[in-house]
N, C-alpha and C positions, 0 to 999 in steps of 0.2 A: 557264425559263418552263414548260416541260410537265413538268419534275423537280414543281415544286409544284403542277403540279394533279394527275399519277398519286401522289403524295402521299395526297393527300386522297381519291382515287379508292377506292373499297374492292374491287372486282371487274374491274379491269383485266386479270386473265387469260383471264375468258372471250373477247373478242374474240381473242387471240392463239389457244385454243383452236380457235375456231371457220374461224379463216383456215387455217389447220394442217390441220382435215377437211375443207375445201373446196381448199387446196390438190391432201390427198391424194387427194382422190375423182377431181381435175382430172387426175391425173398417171396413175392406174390408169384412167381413162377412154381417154385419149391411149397406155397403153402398147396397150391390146387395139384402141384402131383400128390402130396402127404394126404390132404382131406375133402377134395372134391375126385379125386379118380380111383376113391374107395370101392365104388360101384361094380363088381364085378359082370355085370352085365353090358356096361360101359364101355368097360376095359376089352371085354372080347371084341363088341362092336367096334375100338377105333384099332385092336390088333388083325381084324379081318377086312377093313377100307382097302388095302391094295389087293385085295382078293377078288372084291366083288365086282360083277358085271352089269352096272346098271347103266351103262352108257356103252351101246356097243363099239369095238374098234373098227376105225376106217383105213383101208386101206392103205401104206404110202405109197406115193409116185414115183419110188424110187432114184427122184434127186435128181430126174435130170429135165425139170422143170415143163415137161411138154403136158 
């Protein structure tokens, strides 16, 4: 049954293609959390980025454009 419709299919590789990059991305994503973000000193630094204040807050104009 599916022999005769990738038959007739004409671009049946791109999906194989595309599962293949999203595999890979999946697997090099997963390698750098397992063994590059061993670094406990790392790990504090990127769990404390929404904490810190090195760019003070401005302001807003409260949206009514004046």
């Amino acid at each position: 049954m599916f022999r005769d419709w990738f038959q007739g299919a004409g671009a049946t590789g791109w999906p194989l293609v595309a599962m293949l990059v999203f595999f890979g991305a999946f697997v090099i994503v997963l390698a750098y959390v397992q063994f590059a973000m061993r670094d406990r000193k790392t790990l504090d630094e990127m769990a404390a980025l929404p904490l810190t204040d090195d760019v003070p807050a401005t302001p807003s104009d409260g949206g009514n454009g004046e």
